[in-house]
N, C-alpha and C positions, 0 to 999 in steps of 0.2 A: 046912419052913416057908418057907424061902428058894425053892425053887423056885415053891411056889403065886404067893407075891408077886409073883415074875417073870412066870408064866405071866398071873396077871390082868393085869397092869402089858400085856403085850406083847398080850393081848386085848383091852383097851381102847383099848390104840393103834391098834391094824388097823381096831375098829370106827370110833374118829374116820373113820380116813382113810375106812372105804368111806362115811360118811355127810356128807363133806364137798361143801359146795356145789361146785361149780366155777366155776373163775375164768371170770368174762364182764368183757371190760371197756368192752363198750355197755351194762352195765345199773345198771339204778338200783332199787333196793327196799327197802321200810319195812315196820315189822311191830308190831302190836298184839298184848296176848293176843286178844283177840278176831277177829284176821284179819292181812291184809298183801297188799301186792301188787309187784308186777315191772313196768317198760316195757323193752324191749330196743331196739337201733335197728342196724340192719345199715348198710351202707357204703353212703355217700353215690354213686348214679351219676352219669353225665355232665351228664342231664337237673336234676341238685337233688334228684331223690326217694328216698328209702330206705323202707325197712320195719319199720314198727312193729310191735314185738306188745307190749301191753298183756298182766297175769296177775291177778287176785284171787282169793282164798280167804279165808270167811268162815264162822265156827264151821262149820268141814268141807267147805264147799257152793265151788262156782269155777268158774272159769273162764281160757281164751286165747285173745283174738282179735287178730289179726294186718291189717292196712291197709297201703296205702302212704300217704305224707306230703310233702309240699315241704317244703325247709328253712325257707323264706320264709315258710309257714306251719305249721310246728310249731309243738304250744305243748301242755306245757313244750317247751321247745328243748332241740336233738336231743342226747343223750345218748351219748357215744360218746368216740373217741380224737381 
């Protein structure tokens, strides 16, 4: 008996981990039962611009699209380190 315990116990741990998000720390996301979405924003270049990618997903159905941006005109403003 002790060993099942264990063996579930150490399958459910592995499963966490392979279904764990991964750390982003440009991102920002919210989530409804009903949907949720992602903005990410890559590093700022010399110019002011970085890269947006927007993500939603709604009852199953989504998308990612991805832009560049000025800082100057982001909005929301830029998400990042």
């Amino acid at each position: 008996m002790k060993t099942r315990i264990a063996l579930l116990v150490a399958a459910l741990g592995a499963s966490g981990l392979a279904f764990a998000a991964p750390a982003n720390a440009g991102c920002q996301a919210g989530w409804t039962p009903w949907g949720g979405g992602e903005i990410c924003d890559g590093p700022v270049g010399p110019d002011g611009n970085f890269e947006r990618c927007q993500s939603v997903g709604v009852l199953g159905f989504g998308g990612t699209n991805c832009f560049i941006v000025n800082i100057a005109d982001a909005n929301p403003p830029r998400v990042g380190p």
